[in-house]
N, C-alpha and C positions, 0 to 999 in steps of 0.2 A: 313711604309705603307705596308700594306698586299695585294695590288692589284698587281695582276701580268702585267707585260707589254707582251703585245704580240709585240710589238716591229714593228710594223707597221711606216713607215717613208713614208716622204710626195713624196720623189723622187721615193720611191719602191725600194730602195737599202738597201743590206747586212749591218752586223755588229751590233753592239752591240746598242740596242734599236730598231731594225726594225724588225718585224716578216717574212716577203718572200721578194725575189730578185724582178726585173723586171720582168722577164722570168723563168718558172719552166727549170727546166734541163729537154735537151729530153729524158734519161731515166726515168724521170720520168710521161711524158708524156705518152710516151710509157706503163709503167708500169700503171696507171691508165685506160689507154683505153683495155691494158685484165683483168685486174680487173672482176670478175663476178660482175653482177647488185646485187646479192642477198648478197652479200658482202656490196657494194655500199649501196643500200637500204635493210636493211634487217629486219625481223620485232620484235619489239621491244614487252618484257612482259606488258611494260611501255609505251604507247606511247607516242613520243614527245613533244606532244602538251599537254599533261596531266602533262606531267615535269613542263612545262613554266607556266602553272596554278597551281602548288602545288609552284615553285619559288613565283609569285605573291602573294599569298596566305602567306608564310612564311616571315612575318613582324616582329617575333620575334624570340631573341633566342629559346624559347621554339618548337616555329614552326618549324624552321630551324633544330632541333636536330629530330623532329618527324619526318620529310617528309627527314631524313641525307641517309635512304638508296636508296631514288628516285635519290636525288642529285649527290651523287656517281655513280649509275649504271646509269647517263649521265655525269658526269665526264671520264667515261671509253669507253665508245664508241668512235668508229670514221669513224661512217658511214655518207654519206653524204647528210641525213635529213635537209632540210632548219630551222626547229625548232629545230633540237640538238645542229646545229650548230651556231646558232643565242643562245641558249642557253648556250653554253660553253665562249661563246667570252661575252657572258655581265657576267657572274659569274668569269670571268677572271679581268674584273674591277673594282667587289666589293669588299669589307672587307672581306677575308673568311679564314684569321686566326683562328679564332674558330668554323671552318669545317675542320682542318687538314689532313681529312682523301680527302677530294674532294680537298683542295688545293695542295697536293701532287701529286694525279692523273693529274692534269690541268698543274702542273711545267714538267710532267711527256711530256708531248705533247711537242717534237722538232719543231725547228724555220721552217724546211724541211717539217715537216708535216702540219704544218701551214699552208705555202704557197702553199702545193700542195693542199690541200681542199680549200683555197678560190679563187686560180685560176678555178680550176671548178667551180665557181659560173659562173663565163667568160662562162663559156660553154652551162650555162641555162638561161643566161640575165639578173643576179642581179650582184649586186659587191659590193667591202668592204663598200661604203659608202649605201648602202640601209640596210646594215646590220647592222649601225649605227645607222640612221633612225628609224629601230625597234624597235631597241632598247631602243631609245630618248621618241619614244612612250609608249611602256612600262613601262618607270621609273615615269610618271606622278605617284604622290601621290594618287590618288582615280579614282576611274571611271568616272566623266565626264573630267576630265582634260586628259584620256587618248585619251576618242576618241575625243575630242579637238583635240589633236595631229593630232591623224589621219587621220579628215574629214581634216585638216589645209592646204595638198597640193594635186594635183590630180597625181604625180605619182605613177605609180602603184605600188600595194602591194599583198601579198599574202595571199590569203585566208584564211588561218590559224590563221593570225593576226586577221583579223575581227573576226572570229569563237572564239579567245581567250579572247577579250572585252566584248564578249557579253555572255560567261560562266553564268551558273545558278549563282554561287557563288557570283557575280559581284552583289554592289549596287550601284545604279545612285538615288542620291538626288534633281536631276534636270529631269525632264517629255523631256525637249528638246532634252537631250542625247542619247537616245532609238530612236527619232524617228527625229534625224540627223543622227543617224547610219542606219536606214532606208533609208533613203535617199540618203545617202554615197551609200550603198549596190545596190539600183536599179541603180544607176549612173554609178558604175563601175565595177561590176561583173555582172551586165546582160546585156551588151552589147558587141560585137565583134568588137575587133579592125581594123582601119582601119589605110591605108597607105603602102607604098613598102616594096614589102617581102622584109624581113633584117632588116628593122628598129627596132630597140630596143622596142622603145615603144609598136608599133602593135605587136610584136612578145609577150615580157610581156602579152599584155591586152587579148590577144586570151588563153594565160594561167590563166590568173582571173576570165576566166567567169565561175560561179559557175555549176556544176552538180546538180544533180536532189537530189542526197545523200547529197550534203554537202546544199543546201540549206534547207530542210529538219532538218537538225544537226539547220544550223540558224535560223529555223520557233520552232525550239521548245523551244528555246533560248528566242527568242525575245516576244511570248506567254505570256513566265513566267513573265518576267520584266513586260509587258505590263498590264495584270492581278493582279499582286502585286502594280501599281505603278500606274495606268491609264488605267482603265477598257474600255472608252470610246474607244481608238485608237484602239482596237480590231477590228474594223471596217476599219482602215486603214493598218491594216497588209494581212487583206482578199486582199485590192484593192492588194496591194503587190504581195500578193499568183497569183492575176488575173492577174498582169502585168509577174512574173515570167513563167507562165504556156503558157501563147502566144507566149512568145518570145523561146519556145522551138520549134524545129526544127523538122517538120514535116518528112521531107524524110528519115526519119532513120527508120530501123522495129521495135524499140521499142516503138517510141515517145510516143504513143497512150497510152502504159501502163503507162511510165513515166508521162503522164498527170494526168491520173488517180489517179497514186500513188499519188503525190503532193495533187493531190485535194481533195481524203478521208481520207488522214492524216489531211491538214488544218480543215474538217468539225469534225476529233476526235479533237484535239488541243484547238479549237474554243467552243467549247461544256465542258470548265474547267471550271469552278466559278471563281470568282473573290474573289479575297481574303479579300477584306473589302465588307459589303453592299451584299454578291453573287445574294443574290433574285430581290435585287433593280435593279443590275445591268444585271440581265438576258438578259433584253432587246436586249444591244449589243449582246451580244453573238449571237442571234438570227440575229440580221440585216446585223454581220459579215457571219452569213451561207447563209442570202439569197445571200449575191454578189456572190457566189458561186453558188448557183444553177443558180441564173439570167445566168452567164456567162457560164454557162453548155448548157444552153437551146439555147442559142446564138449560140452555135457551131455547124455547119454540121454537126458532129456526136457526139452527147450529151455524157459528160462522164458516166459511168458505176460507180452507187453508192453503194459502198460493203456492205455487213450488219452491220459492225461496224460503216458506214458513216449516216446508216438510225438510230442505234443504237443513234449515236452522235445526232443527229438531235430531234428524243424524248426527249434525255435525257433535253435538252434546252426548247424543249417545257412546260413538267411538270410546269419549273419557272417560266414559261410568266401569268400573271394576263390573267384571263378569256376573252375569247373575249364577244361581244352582244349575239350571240347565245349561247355561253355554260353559260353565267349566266342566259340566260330564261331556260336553261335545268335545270340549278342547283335550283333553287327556286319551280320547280315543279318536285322536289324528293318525297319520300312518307314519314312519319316518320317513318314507321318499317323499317326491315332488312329482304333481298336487299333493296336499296331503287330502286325499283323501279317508274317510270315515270309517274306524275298523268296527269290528259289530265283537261285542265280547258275549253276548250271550242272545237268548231268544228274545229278549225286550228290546233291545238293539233293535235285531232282523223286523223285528215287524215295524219301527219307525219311519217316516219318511221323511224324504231328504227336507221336505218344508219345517216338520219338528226340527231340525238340528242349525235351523235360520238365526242367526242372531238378532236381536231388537232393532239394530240399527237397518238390516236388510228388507224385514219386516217391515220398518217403515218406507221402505225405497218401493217394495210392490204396493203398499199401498199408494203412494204418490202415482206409480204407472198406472193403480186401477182408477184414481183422479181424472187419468186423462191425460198425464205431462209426459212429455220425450226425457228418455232418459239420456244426461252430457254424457260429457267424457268427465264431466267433475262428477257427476253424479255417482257414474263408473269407479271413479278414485275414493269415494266414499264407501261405496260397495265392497271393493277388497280390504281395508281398514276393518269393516265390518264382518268379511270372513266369505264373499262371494264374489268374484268378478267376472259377473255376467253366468255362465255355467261353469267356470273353474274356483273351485275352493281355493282359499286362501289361508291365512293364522288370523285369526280375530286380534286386532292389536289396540292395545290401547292408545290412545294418540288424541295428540291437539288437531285442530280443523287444518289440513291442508290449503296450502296458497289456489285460491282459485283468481284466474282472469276473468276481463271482464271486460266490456265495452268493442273494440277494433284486435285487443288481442286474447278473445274469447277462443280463438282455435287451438292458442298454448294450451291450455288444459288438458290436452293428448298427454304434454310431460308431466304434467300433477298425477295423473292417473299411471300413468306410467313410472313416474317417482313411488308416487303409494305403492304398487303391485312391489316394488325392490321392498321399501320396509316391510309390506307384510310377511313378510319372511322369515326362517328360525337362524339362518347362521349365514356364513357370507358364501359359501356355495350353492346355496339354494338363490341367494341376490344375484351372485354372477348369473346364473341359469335365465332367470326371470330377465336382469339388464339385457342379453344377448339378442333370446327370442321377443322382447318388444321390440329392437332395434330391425331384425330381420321380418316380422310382419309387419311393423309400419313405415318400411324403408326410411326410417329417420335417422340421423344421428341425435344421442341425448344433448341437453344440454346443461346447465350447471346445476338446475332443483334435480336433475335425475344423478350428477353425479355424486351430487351430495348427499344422499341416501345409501349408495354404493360406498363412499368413503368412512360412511358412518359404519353400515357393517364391518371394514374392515380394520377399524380402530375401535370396535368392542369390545369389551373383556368378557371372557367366556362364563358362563353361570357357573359357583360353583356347585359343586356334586352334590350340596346336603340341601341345595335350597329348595323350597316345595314352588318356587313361581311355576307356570305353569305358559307354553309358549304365545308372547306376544305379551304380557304383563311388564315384560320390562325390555330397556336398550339390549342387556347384553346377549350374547347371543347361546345357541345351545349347541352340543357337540356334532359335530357331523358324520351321517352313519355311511361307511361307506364301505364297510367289510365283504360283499362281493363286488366290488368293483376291480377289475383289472387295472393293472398299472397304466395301462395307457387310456383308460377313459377315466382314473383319477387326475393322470396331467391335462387332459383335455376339461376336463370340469373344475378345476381348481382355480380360483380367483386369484387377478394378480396382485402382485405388492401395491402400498400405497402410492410407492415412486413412479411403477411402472404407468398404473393407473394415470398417474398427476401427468406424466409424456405423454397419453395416448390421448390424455383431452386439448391437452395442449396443440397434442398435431393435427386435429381436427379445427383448430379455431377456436376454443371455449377457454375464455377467460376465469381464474376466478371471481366470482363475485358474490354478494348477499350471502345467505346460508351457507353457498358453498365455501366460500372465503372464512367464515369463522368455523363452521368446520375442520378445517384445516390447517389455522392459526391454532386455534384449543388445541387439536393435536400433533401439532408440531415436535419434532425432538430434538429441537436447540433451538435459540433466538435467529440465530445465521436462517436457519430454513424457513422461518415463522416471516423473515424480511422476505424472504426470496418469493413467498406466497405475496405478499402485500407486495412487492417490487410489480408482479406481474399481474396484478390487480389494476396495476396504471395508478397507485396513490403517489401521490407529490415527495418526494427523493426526501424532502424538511420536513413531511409530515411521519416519515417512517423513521427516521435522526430522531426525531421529537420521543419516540414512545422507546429508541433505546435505552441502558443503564448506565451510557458515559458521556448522554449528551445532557444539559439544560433545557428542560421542557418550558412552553408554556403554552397558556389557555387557549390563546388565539392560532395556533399548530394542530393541539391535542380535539379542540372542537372540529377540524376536519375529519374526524376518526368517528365513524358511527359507531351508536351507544354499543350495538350488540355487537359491532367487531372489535370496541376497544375491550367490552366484555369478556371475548375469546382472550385478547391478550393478557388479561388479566389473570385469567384461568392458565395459562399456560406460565405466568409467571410464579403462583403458587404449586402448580403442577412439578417444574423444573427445582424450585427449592427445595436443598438437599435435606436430608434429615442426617440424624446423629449414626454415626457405626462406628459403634465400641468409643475406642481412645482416640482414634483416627482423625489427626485436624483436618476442619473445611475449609477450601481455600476464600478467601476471604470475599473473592468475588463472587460465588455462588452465594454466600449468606447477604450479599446486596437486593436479593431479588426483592424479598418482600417487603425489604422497606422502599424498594422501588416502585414497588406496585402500590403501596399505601401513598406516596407521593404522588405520584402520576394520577390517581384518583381523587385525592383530594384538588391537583389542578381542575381537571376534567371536569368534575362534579361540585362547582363552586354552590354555597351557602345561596349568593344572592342569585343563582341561576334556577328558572324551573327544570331544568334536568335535575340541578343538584339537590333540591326538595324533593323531587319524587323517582327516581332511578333509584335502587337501591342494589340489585346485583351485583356489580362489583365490590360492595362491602363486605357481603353475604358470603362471598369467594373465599375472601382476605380473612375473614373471624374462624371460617370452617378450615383453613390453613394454619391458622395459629391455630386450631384446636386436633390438630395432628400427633398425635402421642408421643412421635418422634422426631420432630420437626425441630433443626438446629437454626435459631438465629444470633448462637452465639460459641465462639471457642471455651470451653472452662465446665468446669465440674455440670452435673445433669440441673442442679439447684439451681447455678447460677444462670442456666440457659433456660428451665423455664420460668426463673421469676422475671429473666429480658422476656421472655413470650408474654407474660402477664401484664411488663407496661405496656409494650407493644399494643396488646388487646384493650388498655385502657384507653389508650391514646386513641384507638380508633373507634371506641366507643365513643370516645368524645366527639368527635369528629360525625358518626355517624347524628346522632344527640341532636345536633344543631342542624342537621341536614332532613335526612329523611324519617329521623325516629325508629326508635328499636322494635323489632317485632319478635314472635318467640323465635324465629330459627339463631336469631342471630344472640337471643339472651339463654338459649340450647348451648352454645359454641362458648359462650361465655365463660357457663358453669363449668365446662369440658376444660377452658384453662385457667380455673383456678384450681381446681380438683387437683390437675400435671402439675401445678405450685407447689399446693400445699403438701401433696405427697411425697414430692422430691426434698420439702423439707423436715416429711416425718421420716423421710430414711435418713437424712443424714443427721435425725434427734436419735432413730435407735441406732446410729452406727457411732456418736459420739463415746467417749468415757469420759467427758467430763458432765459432772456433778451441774454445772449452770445450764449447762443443753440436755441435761436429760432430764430435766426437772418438770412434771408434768402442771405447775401452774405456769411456766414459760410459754406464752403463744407461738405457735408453730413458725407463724408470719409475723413479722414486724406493722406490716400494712393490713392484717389480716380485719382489723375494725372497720378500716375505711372500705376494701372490698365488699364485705356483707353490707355495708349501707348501702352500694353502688348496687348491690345484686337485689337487696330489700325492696330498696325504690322503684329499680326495674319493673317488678315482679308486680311490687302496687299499682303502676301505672299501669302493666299490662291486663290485670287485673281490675281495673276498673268498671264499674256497672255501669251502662247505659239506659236510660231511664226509657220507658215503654212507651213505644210509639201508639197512641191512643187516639181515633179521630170519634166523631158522630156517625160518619159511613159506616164504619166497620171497624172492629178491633183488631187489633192486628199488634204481635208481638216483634220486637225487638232481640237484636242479642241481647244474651247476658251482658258479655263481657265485650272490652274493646276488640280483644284479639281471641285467637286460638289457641288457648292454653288446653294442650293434652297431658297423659298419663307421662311422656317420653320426657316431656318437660317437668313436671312435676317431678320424678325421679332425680331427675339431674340438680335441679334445684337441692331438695334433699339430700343429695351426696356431696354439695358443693360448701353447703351450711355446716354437712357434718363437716367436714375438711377443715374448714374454719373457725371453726370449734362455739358458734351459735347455738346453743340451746336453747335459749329464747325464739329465735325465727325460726326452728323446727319446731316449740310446740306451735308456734302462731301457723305457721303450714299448715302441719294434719288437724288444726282447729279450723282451719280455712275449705281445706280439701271434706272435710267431716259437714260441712254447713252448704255447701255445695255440692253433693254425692251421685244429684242427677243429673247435673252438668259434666259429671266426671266422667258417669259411664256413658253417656252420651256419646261423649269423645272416645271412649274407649271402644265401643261399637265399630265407630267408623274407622279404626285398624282393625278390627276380628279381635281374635284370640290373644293375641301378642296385647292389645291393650290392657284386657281384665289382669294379663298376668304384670306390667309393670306396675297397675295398682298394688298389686300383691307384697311385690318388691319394695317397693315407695313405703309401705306398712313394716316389712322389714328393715331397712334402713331407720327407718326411727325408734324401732324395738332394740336394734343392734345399738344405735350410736347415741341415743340420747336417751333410752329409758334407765342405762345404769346411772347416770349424772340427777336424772330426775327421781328416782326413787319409785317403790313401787306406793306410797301412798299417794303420791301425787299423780304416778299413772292411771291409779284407782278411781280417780274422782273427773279426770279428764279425758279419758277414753270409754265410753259408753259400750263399744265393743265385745269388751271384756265382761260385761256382764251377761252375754250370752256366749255361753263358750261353744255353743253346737250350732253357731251360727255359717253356713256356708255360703261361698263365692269369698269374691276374691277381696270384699272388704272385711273377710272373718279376723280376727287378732291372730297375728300369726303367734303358732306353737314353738315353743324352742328346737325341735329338730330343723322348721321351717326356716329359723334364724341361720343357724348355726351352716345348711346347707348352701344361703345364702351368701355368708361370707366365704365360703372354703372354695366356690364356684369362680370366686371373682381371678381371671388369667394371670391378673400379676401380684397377686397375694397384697392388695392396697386396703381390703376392708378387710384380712386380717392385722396389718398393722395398724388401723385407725382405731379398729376394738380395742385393743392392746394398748393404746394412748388413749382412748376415751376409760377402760377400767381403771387406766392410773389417774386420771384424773379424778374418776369417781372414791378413790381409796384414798388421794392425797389428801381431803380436810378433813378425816379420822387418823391416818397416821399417814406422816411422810416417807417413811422409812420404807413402808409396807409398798408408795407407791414407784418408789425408785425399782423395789425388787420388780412388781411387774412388767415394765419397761426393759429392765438389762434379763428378764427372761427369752427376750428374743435374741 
């Protein structure tokens, strides 16, 4: 065995196996108490607590050898840090044989000095056994079984510990984890202990109650998890931030700033995107900053909101879909450039130009009447928002723009000047705009401006019926230019992308960052997609590595950043062909996406924290196989997409063990088994034999094990999260793990019909029926288009499962139907409702699924009868 004994024994006595006596010797008592403090605690290059996160962290030998000079230079200390010390005593009964150089130093430390450092724990209110404790906690194998540990007992613990579970580093695969440690954290570090001075415990708990600094260290902590993992509870960390900021102490001279401080940091914090979905999920972000202000305004003396707190504050606005008034602003734009404000009638005329302000602009004058100078970030804010400076802009929906900071604070000219090109409706109004910033602020752009410019002009143009409305979305709107002369339409017209890509080129401007995967996603061939990354300046073996004829591997594909191997990714599903007609694909085109499934599963290794938490390129690769016409194989339409459906299992799998499925990607799912199973009911109604047309034949040979794989899903994602409940204040949790909406629900239900599940469609609309306000919930947060896929989702089960079920059975498990003059969109739908449902659908697939679900319903009363409805079509 290579663990060393500290030699600690149960009575506290000397000799061989005990580490310290009962009693230190008085000289050594002595000796310690003149001891300087700066001795005692003195401050480290390395901090403690950074050690015990680089030990966690080190799961292999290879890890162990990288992080051997951390290990060592706290092997060699022996100051008396709770975290060094708590550190050296559990590395003392690991394996660490093959750390010689740290096991040495650790043999190095006498039974004498042992004892004398952990009789001074005696002096601070912990002792050997809390230091075990720690430890026990510590050694859990993954993050929720750690703070399992932790939340497990309520004596106290020190802060550090918490502050060390909750490391950015840290992955929690469980939602309840994050936000039991939330709850641990209000429970026992913000409250003051109570009971007779001297008691242990009160004495401890008065040393747990967090400071203003270290809760802060755990708001930025708990942010991140919360945004990677559970966008929603963003709203329940706010309450947090409110319960934390009350319970500070008024009589002190600082309080007042320390409240402050907490509260403009939470409104920056609060104001990050969420890492899946950012736009969908703005929302929170926004309802987290109101509890903030709400609670500002509450107070006898309102906090003081910095410029970076009004900053944070727009920057979430941008994301927020339009309110009533700014989408009647937005519709009476002008089509030239500004657009300015057309007046349609006398309520118009009498508005002024301040009525027609978007919220985010709103808040910008309010920060000037603060008192703050307005940047040029501020500026770039402002056009997003729909003003820049006195020229109107298109109010755009948009994530926070790249702002600088520190020595290259004056770039933000190109931010702001990037933003004025997006706010824009089409790529001629962006050349307009790129020109004239360039000629007033005698600059050349540089690559954030040009890649805003290349965005316009790899947009796909709105189509004609959609109702978005301008700045709601990337693509762009038609360009009006019916009095234009011919020679000020070639003078106005933006050049090609090529031209463009020469003209930065001749100026000096590399691609890079954004720009760089801008232009790899839209590349239109792998040759041009290299030729961008060649002049990028990436390593000749790192651009080999990501082709589709070389041998990739890890240590190549990790020089490729996540978001530019992302683009490559995107252009490699982009490039694969789809099916036309009989016409074979040549075989190297059908390479792509299993290239891309490869190259990703290097990239994004299992045991790497990218490959646990990146999930984008997965999300690319499921929504490409869920392509309607996406060929990854030569031979009949059947046989190509039950190859798309292993395909998709294989990468579910793959996903599984990495990042975990979330709805987009259990969305994309349903979408290919649906193209399965319906390529195999046309070629059940195009059979004439008697064995394939027989409706108790399953459509799918695999089609049991799929529904389990789709059932499981669905429960996982589905899962309840148990209610974040403190003594501060109550405060609600999600429902659920994830975001299950109406778009999902539908697709589920068509995917079940497909696969001929009766059973997990009644358990569905039994699940969707017992949860009705979670549904419209979600449904809300799309509009209109939500309530109506409710409507659908009620139809699909009427269509595909109510003739297999019978109408007695329908009877007694649809509550619905007992009010038949029930309206909205969870009314039971009518037979015309049904019938218009299936005959809607573009490729006649819920007329043939009806058609094999009545034969099925007819086949266990007479076979005969259900042959004929089948060879009806």
């Amino acid at each position: 065995m290579s663990v060393i004994r500290l030699g600690v024994s149960a009575t506290g006595g000397t000799g061989p196996g005990t580490l310290l006596p009962a009693q230190p010797a008085r000289s050594q008592t002595l000796s310690r108490m003149t001891v300087p403090r700066s001795r005692r605690y003195p401050l480290f290059r390395i901090s403690p607590s950074r050690m015990v996160a680089l030990r966690l962290r080190a799961k292999t030998a290879i890890l162990r050898y990288s992080y051997s000079h951390a290990f060592l230079y706290a092997a060699n200390q022996r100051a008396d840090r709770l975290p060094l010390l708590m550190l050296q005593t559990w590395m003392t009964r690991q394996k660490i044989r093959d750390e010689p150089r740290v096991f040495k130093a650790l043999r190095a430390v006498s039974s004498q000095e042992w004892t004398d450092r952990f009789h001074g724990l005696a002096a601070r209110g912990w002792s050997r056994d809390d230091i075990d404790h720690w430890i026990w906690v510590l050694s859990g194998e993954d993050g929720d079984v750690r703070v399992a540990r932790l939340i497990s007992t309520d004596t106290p613990k020190p802060i550090f510990l918490t502050l060390l579970l909750v490391r950015s580093d840290e992955w929690f695969r469980k939602p309840e984890s994050i936000l039991s440690l939330m709850e641990y954290v209000a429970r026992r570090h913000f409250r003051y202990g109570s009971g007779p001075s001297g008691d242990r415990i009160a004495d401890l708990t008065s040393k747990t109650v967090m400071t203003a600094s270290q809760f802060l260290i755990l708001l930025r902590r708990v942010v991140h998890h919360i945004l990677r993992k559970l966008p929603r509870s963003i709203i329940t960390v706010a309450r947090l931030v409110v319960d934390f900021i009350r319970r500070l102490p008024n009589d002190e001279p600082r309080s007042y700033h320390r409240q402050c401080m907490v509260f403009n940091t939470a409104l920056l914090l609060f104001s990050r995107p969420a890492a899946t979905r950012p736009i969908l999920n703005r929302e929170f972000n926004w309802r987290a900053q109101k509890v903030l202000l709400a609670m500002s305004d509450n107070f006898p003396r309102p906090l003081i909101i910095s410029q970076a707190g009004y900053r944070a504050v727009r920057e979430v606005m941008i994301g927020l879909k339009k309110s009533k008034t700014e989408k009647a602003v937005a519709v009476r734009y002008a089509k030239s450039w500004p657009p300015h404000r057309q007046d349609f009638d006398g309520l118009d005329a009498r508005r002024t130009p301040e009525d027609d302000y978007s919220r985010s602009v709103k808040a910008g004058l309010l920060m000037k009447a603060a008192g703050y100078t307005e940047t040029h970030y501020d500026a770039a804010l402002g056009a997003l928002g729909g003003m820049d400076g006195s020229s109107p802009t298109i109010q755009t929906l948009s994530l926070p723009p790249k702002k600088w900071t520190g020595k290259g604070e004056g770039l933000n000219l190109y931010t702001r000047w990037a933003m004025m090109v997006r706010a824009t409706r089409n790529a001629q109004e962006a050349w307009a705009v790129f020109n004239q910033v360039a000629a007033d602020a005698k600059e050349a752009p540089n690559t954030q401006v040009y890649a805003e410019m290349f965005i316009k002009l790899v947009a796909r143009p709105l189509p004609s019926d959609s109702a978005a409305l301008p700045g709601d979305s990337r693509e762009v709107l038609p360009v009006h230019d019916e009095n234009y002369s011919d020679y000020e339409l070639a003078r106005l017209s933006p050049p090609t992308v090529d031209e463009l890509y020469q003209q930065m080129l001749s100026h000096g401007v590399r691609p890079k960052h954004h720009c760089l995967q801008v232009l790899v996603g839209s590349a239109s061939s792998l040759e041009e997609a290299a030729r961008y990354l060649e002049d990028s300046g990436m390593d000749p073996a790192v651009i080999s590595a990501l082709a589709t004829y070389k041998e990739s591997s890890y240590g190549l594909l990790r020089q490729v950043t996540l978001l530019t191997f992302t683009s490559f990714i995107r252009l490699l599903c982009r490039l694969h062909p789809n099916r036309q007609g009989r016409a074979r694909i040549d075989p190297e085109g059908l390479l792509f996406i299993r290239h891309a499934i490869r190259i990703t599963s290097l990239r994004l290794r299992a045991d790497t924290t990218e490959g646990s938490t990146f999930q984008p390129p997965w999300c690319i690769i499921m929504r490409a196989l869920a392509r309607p016409h996406i060929c990854v194989k030569n031979g009949t339409p059947s046989e190509n997409n039950d190859e798309a459906l292993d395909l998709c299992l294989d990468v579910l799998g793959s996903v599984q063990s990495r990042v975990g499925v979330d709805p987009e990607i259990f969305l994309y799912f349903c979408r290919v088994v649906q193209k399965a199973a319906y390529s195999r009911l046309c070629h059940v109604l195009s059979s004439k034999k008697p064995e394939v047309i027989n409706a108790a034949t399953p459509l799918m040979h695999s089609a049991e094990e799929v529904s389990k794989h789709l059932t499981k899903i669905f429960s996982r994602l589905t899962t309840c999260i148990k209610t974040y409940d403190t003594e501060l204040e109550s405060v609600d949790a999600p429902l659920f793990m994830q975001n299950i909406g109406p778009a999902h629900l539908h697709a589920y239900m068509r995917a079940l019909a497909f696969l001929e599940d009766t059973s997990a469609m009644k358990k569905l609309l039994e699940w969707m029926l017992e949860n009705q306000e979670y549904i419209n919930q979600e449904a809300e947060r799309i509009g209109r288009r939500g309530f109506a896929l409710i409507a659908r989702t009620l139809c699909a089960f009427h269509a595909f499962a109510g003739p297999i079920l019978g109408e007695d059975e329908l009877e007694k498990m649809i509550p619905l139907r007992k009010d038949p003059a029930q309206t909205g969109s969870w009314r039971w739908p009518r037979p015309r409702e049904v019938e218009i449902y299936i005959k809607t659908d573009g490729n006649r697939s819920s007329v043939r699924l009806q058609l094999r679900v009545l034969a099925r319903a007819q086949h266990s009363s007479s076979p005969q009868e259900s042959q004929e409805v089948i060879e009806r079509e």
